[in-house]
N, C-alpha and C positions, 0 to 999 in steps of 0.2 A: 646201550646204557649199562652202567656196574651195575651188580649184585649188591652195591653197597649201600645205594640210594634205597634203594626196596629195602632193605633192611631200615634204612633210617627210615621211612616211610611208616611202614610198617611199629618203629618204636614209636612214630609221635601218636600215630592214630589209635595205639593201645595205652599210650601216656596219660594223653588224653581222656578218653572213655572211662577209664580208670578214675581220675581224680573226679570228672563231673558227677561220674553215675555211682560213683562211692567214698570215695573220699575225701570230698566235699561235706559230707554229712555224717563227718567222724570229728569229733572236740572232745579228746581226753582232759579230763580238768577243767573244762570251760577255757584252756589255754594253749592247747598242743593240736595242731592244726595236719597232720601228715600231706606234704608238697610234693609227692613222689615226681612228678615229671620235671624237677630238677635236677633228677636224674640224667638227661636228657642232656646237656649241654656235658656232663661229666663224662661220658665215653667219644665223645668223638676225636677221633684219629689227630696223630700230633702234624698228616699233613695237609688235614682241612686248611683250604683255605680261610681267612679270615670273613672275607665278607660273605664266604656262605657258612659261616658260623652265626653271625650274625642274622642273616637272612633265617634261617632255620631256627633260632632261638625267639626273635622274635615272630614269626606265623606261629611258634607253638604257643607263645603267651596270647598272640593274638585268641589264639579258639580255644583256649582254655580263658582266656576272659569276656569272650562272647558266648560262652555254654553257662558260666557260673557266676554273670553280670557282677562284675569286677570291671569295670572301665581302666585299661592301664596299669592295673598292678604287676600281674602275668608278664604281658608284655614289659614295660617298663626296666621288671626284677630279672628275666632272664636273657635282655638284650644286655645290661650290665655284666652281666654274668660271660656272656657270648664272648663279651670285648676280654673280661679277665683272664679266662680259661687258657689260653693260648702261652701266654707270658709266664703263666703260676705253676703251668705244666712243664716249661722247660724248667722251673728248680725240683723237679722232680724224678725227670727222667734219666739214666746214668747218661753221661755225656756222646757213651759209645753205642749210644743203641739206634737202630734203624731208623731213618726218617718219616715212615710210614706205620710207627707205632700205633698198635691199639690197646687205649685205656682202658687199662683192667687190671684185676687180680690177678691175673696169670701172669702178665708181665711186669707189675710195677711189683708185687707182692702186697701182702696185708698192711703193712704199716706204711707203707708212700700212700699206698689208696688210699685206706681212710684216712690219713692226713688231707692230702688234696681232696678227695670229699667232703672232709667236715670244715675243710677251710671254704673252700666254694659254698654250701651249703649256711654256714653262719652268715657270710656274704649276700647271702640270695636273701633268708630269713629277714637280715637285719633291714635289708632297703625293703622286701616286701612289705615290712610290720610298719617300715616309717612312712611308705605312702598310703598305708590305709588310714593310720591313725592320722599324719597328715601335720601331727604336732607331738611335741615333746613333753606335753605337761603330766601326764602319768609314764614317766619314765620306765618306772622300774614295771610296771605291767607290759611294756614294749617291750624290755629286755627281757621279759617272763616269756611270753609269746615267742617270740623271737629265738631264745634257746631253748623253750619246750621242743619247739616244732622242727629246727634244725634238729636237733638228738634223736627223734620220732622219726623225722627224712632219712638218715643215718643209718638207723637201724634197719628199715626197710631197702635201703640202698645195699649197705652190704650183704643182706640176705638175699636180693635179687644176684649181685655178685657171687656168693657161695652156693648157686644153685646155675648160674650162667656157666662158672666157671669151666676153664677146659681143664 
């Protein structure tokens, strides 16, 4: 088996524990919700396979929505996510770089990451907020939510990044 898996392994089970046993019960403003384990679909390798991107993105929403009775949102918000990553990372990557690239700061630099971060991440935010809420009629408190908690994911992302960093 790779070293790789144990790594991925190892990030969902700490993604995880992370957001249920604390982050979960963090609401800056009554509106900024920190989603750090979307994290989580943002570093993997540009030669994941597709269907175990998928596979992977949704078990992590699955148990972060059976830990934090959320029915479907988790799941739902980072299987979407799963499918995007793939396609949003080749306008990212230089053309000439290895096929077995790993997403990060080290190799894409600071400003492709956090673009592809806060693209992914607005992404995630905005379907998360629209299946919870489930309706459009207080819009602008969806779109408050929604880019509190992306900007709040962000910040915490690329601090995980400036500290991961090699």
């Amino acid at each position: 088996m790779s070293i790789e898996i144990f790594k991925r392994l190892g990030w969902f089970v700490l993604l995880t524990l992370a957001q249920v046993l604390v982050l979960n019960h963090i609401h800056l403003f009554g509106l900024a919700i920190p989603l750090l384990y979307a994290y989580f679909p943002i570093t993997f390798r540009r030669s994941t396979p597709k269907w175990a991107l998928l596979l992977w993105n949704f078990a992590l929403g699955l148990a972060v929505d059976v830990f934090s009775n959320t029915p479907g949102l988790a799941a739902g918000s980072l299987t979407l996510i799963g499918i995007i990553q793939p396609y949003l990372l080749e306008l990212f990557v230089p053309r000439d770089s290895i096929e077995d690239l790993e997403v990060s700061v080290s190799t894409l630099g600071w400003g492709r990451f956090g673009l592809f971060s806060a693209i992914l991440l607005i992404l995630f935010c905005l379907v998360f907020f629209a299946l919870e809420a489930f309706n459009f009629f207080d819009w602008i408190l969806w779109l408050e939510c929604a880019g509190s908690s992306a900007l709040l994911t962000l910040v915490l992302v690329l601090a995980i990044e400036s500290v991961r960093g090699k």
